[in-house]
PARO-759975 format. One line per 5 residues: their letters; for each residue x, y, z of C-alpha. Coordinates in nm, 2 decimals. Example, Ala and Ser with C-alpha at 12.3 -4.5 7.8 and 13.67 -1.06 7.14 Angstrom:
as) 1.23:-0.45:0.78 | 1.37:-0.11:0.71
end
This chain:
xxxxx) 0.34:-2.24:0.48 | 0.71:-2.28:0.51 | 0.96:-1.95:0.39 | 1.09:-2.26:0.16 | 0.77:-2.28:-0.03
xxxxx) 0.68:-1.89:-0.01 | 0.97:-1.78:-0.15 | 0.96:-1.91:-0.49 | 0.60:-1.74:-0.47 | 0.73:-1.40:-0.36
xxxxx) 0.98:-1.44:-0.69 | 0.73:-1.53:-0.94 | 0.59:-1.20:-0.85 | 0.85:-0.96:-0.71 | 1.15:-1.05:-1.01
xxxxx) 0.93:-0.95:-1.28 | 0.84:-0.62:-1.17 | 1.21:-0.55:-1.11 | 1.32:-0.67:-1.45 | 1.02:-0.47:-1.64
xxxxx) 1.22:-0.17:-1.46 | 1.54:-0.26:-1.56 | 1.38:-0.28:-1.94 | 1.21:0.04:-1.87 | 1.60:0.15:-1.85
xxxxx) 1.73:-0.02:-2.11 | 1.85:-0.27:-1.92 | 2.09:-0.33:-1.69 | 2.37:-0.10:-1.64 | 2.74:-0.20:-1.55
xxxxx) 2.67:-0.04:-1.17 | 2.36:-0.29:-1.14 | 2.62:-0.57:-1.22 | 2.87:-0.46:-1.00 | 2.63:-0.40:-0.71
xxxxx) 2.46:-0.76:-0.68 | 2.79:-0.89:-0.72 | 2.83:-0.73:-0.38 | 2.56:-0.89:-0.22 | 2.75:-1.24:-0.30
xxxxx) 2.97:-1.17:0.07 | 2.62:-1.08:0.26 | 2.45:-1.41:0.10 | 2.72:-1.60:0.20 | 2.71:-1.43:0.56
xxxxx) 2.36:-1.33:0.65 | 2.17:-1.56:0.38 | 1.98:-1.77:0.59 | 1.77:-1.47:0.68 | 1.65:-1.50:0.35
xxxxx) 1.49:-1.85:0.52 | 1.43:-1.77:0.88 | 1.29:-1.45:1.01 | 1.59:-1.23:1.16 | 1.44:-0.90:1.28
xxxxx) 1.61:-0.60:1.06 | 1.75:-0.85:0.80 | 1.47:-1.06:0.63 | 1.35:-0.85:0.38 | 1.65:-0.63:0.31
xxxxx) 1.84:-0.98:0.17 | 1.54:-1.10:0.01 | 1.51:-0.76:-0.16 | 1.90:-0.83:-0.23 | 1.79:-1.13:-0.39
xxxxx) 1.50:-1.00:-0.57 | 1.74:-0.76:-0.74 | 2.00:-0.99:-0.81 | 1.76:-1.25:-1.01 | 1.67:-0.97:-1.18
xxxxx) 2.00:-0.85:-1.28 | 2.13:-1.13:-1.37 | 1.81:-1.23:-1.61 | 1.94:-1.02:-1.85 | 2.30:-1.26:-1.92
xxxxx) 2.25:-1.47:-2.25 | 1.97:-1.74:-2.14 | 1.85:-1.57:-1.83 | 1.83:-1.74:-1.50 | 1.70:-2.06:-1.35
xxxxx) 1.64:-2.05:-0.97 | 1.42:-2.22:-0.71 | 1.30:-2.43:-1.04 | 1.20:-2.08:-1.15 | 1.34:-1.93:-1.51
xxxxx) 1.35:-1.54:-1.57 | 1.48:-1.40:-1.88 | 1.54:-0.99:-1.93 | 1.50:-0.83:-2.29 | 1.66:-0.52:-2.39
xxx) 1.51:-0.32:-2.64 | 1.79:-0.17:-2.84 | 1.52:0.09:-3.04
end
């Protein structure tokens, strides 16, 4: 198997755990926003490790991108990516 078809396989199961901890938390806080949006300039510059194994990079961007999805599940409507859809509820108990 290819990284292109494992990785929407690694989402479907890695992106749900983070968001149930985000929910855990109630939610997102403004640091989690402000943190993936950090990890834009590293997808832009070191991204394609996400798709080709580079030794000491692979799975810190793809646990970037992990935490990113999950993040950003929680704007109005969720997420769609890699044909993939993940949504974030808070509870606001």
């Amino acid at each position: 198997m290819s990284a292109t078809e494992l990785l929407p396989i690694h989402l479907q199961m890695a992106v749900p755990l983070r968001i149930a901890e985000l929910e855990a938390n109630g939610g997102p806080t403004k640091e989690d926003f402000c943190r993936v949006r950090e990890y834009a300039a590293d997808f832009g510059s070191r991204g394609d490790a996400i798709l080709f194994h580079v030794k000491g990079e692979t799975a810190e961007m793809v646990n970037r991108l992990v935490d990113s999805i999950a993040v950003m599940a929680f704007v109005p409507g969720g997420i769609s990516v890699f044909g993939l859809e993940f949504v974030g509820q808070v509870n606001n108990n």
